[in-house]
C-alpha positions as CSV (number, residue, x, y, z in Angstrom):
1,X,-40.4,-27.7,2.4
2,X,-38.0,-28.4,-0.5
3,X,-35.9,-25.8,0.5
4,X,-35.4,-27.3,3.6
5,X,-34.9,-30.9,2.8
6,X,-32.2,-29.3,0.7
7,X,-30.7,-27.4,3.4
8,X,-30.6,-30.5,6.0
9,X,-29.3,-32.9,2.7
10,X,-26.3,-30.4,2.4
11,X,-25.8,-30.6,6.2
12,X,-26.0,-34.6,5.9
13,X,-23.6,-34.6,3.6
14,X,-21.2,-32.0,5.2
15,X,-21.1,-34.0,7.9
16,X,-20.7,-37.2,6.4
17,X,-17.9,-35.6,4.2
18,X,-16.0,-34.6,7.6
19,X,-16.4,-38.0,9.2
20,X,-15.2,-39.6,6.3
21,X,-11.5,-37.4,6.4
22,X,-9.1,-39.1,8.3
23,X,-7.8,-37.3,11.2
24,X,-5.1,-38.4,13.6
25,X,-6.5,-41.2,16.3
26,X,-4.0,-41.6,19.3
27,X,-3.6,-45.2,19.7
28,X,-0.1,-45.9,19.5
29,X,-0.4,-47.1,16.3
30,X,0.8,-45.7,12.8
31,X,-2.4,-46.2,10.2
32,X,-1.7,-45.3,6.7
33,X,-4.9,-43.2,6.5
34,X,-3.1,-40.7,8.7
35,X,-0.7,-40.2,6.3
36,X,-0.2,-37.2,3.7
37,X,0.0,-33.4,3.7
38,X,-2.1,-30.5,5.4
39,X,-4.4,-30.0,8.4
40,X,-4.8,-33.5,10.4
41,X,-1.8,-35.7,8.8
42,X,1.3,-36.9,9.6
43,X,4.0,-36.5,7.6
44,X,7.6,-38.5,8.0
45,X,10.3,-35.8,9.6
46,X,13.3,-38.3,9.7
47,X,13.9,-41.7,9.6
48,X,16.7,-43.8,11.7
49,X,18.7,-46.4,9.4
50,X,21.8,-47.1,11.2
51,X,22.6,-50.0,14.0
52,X,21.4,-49.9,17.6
53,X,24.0,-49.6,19.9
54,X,21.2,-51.8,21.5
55,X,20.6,-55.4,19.4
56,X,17.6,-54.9,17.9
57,X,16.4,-52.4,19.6
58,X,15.6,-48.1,19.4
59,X,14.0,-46.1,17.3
60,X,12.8,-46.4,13.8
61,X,11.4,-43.1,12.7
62,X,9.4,-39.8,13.8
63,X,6.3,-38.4,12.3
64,X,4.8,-35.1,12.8
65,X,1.1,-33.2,11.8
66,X,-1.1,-30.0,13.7
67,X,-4.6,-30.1,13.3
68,X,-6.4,-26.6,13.9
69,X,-5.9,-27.0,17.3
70,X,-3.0,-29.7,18.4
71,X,0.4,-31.1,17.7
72,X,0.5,-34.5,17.1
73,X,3.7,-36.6,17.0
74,X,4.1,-40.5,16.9
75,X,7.3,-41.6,17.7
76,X,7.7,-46.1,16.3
77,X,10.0,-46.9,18.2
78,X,11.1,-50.3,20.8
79,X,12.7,-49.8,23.2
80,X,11.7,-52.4,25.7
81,X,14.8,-54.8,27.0
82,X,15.7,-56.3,30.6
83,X,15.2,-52.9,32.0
84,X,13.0,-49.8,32.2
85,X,14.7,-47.6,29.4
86,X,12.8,-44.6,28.1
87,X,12.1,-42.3,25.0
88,X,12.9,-38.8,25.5
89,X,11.2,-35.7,22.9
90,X,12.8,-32.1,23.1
91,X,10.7,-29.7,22.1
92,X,11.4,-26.0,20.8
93,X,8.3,-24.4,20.6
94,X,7.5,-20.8,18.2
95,X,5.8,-18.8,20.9
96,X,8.5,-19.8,23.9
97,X,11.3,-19.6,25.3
98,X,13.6,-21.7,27.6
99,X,17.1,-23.1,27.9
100,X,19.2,-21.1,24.9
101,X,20.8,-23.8,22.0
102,X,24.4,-25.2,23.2
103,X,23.2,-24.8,26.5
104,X,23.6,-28.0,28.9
105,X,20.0,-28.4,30.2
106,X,19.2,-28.0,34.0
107,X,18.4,-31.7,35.7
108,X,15.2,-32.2,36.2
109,X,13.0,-32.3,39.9
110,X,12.0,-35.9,39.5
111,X,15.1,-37.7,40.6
112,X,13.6,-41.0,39.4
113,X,13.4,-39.4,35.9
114,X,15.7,-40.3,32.9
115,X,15.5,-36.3,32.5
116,X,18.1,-36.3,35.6
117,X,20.1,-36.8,32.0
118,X,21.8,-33.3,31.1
119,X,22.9,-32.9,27.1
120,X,24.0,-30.1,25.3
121,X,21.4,-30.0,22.4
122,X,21.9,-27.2,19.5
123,X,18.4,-26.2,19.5
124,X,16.6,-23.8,22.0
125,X,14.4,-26.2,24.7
126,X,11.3,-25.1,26.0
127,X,10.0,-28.9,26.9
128,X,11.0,-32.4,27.3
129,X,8.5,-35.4,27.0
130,X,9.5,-39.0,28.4
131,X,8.0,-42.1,28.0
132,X,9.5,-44.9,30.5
133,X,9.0,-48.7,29.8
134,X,9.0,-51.6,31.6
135,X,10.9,-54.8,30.7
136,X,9.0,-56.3,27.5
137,X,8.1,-59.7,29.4
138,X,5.9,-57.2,31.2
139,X,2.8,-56.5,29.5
140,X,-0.2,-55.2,32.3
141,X,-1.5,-52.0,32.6
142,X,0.0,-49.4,34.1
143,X,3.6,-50.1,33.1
144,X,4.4,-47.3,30.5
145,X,5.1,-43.8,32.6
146,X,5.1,-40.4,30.8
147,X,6.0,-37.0,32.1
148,X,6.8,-33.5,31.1
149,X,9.8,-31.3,32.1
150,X,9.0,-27.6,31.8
151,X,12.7,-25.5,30.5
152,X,10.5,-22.1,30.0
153,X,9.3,-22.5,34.2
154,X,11.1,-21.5,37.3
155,X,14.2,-23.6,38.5
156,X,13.1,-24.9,42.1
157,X,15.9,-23.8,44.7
158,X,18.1,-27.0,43.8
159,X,18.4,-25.7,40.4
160,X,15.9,-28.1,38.9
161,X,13.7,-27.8,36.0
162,X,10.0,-29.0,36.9
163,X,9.4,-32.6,35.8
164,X,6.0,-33.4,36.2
165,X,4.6,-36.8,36.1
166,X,1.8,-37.1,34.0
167,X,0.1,-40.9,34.4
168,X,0.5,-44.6,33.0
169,X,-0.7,-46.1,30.4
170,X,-0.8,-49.9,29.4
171,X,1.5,-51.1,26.1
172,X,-1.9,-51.9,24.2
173,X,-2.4,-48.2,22.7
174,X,-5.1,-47.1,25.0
175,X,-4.8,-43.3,24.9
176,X,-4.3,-41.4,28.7
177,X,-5.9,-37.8,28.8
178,X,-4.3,-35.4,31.0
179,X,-6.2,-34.0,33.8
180,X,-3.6,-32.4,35.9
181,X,-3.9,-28.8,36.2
182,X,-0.2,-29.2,37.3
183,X,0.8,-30.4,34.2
184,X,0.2,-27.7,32.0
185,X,-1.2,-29.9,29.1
186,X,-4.5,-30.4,30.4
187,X,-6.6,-32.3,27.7
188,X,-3.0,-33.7,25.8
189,X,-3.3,-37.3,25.1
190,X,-0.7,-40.2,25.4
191,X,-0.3,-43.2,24.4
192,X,1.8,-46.5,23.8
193,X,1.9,-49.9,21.6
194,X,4.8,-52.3,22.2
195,X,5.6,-54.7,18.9
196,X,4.7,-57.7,18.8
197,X,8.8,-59.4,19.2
198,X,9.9,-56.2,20.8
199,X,12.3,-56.1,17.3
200,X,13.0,-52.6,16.2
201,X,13.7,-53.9,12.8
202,X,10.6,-55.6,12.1
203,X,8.6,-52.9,13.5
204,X,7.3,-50.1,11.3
205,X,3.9,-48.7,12.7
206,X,4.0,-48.8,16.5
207,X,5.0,-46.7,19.7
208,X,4.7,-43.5,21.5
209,X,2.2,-41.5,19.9
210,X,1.3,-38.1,21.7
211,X,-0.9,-35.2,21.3
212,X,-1.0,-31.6,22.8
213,X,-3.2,-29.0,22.9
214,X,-1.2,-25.7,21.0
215,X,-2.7,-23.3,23.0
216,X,-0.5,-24.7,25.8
217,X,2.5,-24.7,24.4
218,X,2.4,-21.4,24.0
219,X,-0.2,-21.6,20.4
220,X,1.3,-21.6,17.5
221,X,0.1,-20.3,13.5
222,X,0.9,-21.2,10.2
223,X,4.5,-20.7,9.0
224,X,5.4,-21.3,12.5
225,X,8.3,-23.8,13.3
226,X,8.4,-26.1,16.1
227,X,11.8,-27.7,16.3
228,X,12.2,-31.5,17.6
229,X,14.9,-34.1,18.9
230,X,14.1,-37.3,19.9
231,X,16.3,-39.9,22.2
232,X,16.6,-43.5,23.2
233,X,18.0,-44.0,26.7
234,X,18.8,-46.3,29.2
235,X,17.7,-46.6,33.4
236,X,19.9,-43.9,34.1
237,X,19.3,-41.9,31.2
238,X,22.4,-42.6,29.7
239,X,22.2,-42.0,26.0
240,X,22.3,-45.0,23.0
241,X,23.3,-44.3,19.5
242,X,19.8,-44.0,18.5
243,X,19.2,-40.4,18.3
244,X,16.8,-38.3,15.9
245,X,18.6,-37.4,13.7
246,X,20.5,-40.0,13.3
247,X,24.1,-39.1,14.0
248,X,26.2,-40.4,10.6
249,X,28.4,-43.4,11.7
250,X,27.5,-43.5,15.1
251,X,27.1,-47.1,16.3
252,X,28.2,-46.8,19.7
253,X,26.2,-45.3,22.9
254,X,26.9,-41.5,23.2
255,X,26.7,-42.2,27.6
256,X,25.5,-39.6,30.1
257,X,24.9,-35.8,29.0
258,X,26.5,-35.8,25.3
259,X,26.9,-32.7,24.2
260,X,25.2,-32.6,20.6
261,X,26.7,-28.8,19.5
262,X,29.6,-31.0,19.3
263,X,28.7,-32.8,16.6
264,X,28.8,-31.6,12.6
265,X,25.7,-30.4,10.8
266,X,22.1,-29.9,12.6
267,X,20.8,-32.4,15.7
268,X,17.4,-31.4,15.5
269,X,14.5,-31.2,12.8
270,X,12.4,-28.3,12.2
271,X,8.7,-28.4,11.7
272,X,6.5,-25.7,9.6
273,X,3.1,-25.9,10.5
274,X,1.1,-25.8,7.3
275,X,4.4,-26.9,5.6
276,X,5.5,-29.5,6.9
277,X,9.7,-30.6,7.8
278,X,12.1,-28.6,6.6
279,X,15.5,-29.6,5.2
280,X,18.5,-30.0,8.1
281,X,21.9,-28.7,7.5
282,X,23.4,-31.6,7.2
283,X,20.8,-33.0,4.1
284,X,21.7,-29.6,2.8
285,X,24.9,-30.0,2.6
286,X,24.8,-33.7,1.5
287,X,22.2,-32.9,-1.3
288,X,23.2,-29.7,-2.8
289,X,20.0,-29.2,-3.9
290,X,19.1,-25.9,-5.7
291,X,16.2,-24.2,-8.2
292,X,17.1,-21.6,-10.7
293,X,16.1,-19.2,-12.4
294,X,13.7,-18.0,-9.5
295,X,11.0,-17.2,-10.3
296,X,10.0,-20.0,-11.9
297,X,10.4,-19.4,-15.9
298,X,10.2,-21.7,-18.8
299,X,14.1,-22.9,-18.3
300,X,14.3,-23.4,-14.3
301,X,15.5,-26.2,-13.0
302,X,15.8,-28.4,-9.7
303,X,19.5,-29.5,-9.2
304,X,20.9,-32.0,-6.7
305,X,23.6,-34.9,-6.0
306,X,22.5,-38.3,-5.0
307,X,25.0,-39.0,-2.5
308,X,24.5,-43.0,-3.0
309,X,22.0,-44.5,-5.3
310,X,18.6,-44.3,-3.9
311,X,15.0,-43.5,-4.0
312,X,14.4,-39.6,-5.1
313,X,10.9,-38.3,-4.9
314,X,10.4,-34.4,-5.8
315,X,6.5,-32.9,-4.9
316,X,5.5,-29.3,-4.8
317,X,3.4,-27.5,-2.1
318,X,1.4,-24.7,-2.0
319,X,1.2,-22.2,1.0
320,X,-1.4,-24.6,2.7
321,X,0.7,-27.4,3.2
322,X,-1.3,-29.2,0.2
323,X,0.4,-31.0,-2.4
324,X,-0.4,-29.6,-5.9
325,X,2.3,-31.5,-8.0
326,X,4.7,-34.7,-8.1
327,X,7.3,-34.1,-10.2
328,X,9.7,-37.6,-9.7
329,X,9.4,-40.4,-7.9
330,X,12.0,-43.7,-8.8
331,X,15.1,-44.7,-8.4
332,X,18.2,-42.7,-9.6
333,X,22.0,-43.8,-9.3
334,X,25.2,-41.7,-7.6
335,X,25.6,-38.7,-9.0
336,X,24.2,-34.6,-9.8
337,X,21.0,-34.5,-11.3
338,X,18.9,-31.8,-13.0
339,X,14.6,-31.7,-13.4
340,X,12.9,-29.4,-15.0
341,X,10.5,-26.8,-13.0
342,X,8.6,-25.6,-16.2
343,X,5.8,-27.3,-15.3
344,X,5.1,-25.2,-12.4
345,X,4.3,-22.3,-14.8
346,X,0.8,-24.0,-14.4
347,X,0.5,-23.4,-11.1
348,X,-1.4,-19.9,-9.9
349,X,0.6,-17.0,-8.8
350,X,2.1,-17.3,-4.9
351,X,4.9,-19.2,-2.9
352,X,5.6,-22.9,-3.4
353,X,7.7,-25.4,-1.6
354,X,9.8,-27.6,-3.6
355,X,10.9,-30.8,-1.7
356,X,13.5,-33.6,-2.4
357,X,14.0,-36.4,-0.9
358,X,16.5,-38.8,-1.5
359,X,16.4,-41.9,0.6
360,X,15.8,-40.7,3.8
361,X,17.5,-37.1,3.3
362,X,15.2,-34.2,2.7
363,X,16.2,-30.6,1.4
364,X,13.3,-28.2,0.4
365,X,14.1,-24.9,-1.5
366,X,11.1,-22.3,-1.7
367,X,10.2,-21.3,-5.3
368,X,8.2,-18.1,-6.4
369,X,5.3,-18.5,-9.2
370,X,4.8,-14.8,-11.2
């Protein structure tokens, strides 16, 4: 009898340990308990910090996590003005394959779709996700449209890409679950918040949160990358300046179909699952950042440039995707920096993941632990 009280205590408590982790909830709605490293989190991919090319409003920044079974992306953003403009997601995803990078994309079969845009991204394209909003002085349900164009399918006989329309939701968060076999995301989840001014500046936490099932894009495992862009565009699908990643000095709207292979360094982010975002060219270049002797021994050291005086944080991850040490976090001025690695040493024997960010650049270099 005692051994089973003790057996239905542990369960208890298993359970209650479970319920009591976080996981991601799609409401539209960035909560800081959905924040951090490893299965069920989101962690920040890239940041927008330049002006709108529309006053006041865009998009603010792009988070990304995988649970065991789903990607999950949430998107702050407002984007709501006099007219119905829309947020557009490419996807490249590990298992796929669609339109080739530097490729202009095929229009898409929905000709009331803002994918009847057609840019040149630098990234392969297996998917594109839309979210279309209605004016911000409207505020029932049913005014927030989503859809999925399919790059990896069949072009119809016009030469189209499938865009399939995938249901409405209200601007309040309430997640919509997809039931159309059509669709190929049955059981995905969408969802939207507006702000409370419709001001991009003042808005942090809410937006276009969504949520697939991995086993239909194609399923994915870790070390896997999924790469991402995300744009703001207007009625027509012509494109503003807010683009993720942000496009250095750009503060006027790039218009219908930009090509993007145009423009210097890397226009899209890439996602590790069970590691997380992974440095783009362009922070690369900008940060210099680089760790030797590798393996780590007693004199290795993390070197970088701080393009403009900012906030620098450096954290270590293991092969999980956990973090196992923070090795800076303040404020440092303009200029090449060193930190010590020794205190990796610590750490047991396997792969780690350095990462640096500075401001709202990231670099990561991969360190080995003997």
């Amino acid at each position: 009898m005692k051994k089973l009280f003790t057996l239905s205590a542990l369960a208890a408590l298993t359970a209650a340990s479970l319920s009591a982790q976080a996981q991601i909830t799609v409401d539209g709605t960035l909560a800081p308990a959905e924040l951090g490293t490893g299965t069920g989190k989101y962690q920040l991919v890239g940041t927008y910090t330049g002006a709108h090319s529309a006053a006041d409003r865009g998009l603010k920044a792009l988070y990304m996590g995988t649970t065991a079974t789903t990607l999950n992306i949430m998107v702050v953003a407002s984007p709501e003005k006099g007219d119905f403009n829309a947020l557009l997601l490419y996807l490249d995803a590990p298992q796929k394959t669609g339109v080739g990078p530097n490729t202009r994309l095929p229009l898409g079969s929905d000709n009331t779709s803002q994918f009847n845009s057609q840019p040149t991204l630098d990234m392969p394209v297996d998917y594109g996700f839309r979210l279309t909003v209605s004016p911000f002085a409207t505020n029932g349900s049913g005014d927030v449209y989503h859809s999925k164009i399919d790059y990896t399918a069949n072009l119809n006989s016009a030469g189209k890409a499938p865009d399939v329309y995938l249901g409405s939701t209200n601007k309040t968060g309430a997640a919509f679950t997809i039931t159309d076999a059509n669709s190929g995301v049955v059981g995905g989840k969408v969802s939207y918040k507006t702000s409370a001014t419709g001001s991009v500046a003042a808005n942090t936490t809410t937006g276009w949160e969504i949520e697939y099932p991995l086993a239909a894009l194609g399923g994915a495992s870790a070390n896997d990358i999924f790469r991402v862009m995300v744009a703001y565009v207007a009625d027509k699908g012509e494109f503003y300046s807010d683009v993720l990643p942000q496009i250095p000095g750009q503060t006027a709207a790039l218009g219908l179909d930009p090509n993007f292979s145009n423009i210097a360094g890397n226009q899209s982010y890439a996602y590790q699952v069970g590691v997380g975002v992974l440095a783009s060219r362009s922070a690369s270049e900008a940060l210099q950042a680089a760790a030797y002797p590798n393996p780590v021994a007693a004199d290795s050291r993390l070197s970088y440039t701080v393009p403009a005086a900012s906030a620098v944080a450096v954290d270590v991850y293991n092969s999980l995707g956990q973090k196992v040490l923070n090795l800076l976090n303040t404020t440092q001025p303009t200029g090449t920096h060193t930190l010590t690695l020794a205190s990796l040493r610590q750490l047991p024997a396997g792969s780690y993941l350095v990462t640096l960010r500075v401001g709202a650049e990231l670099s990561t270099r991969r360190v080995v632990v003997e």
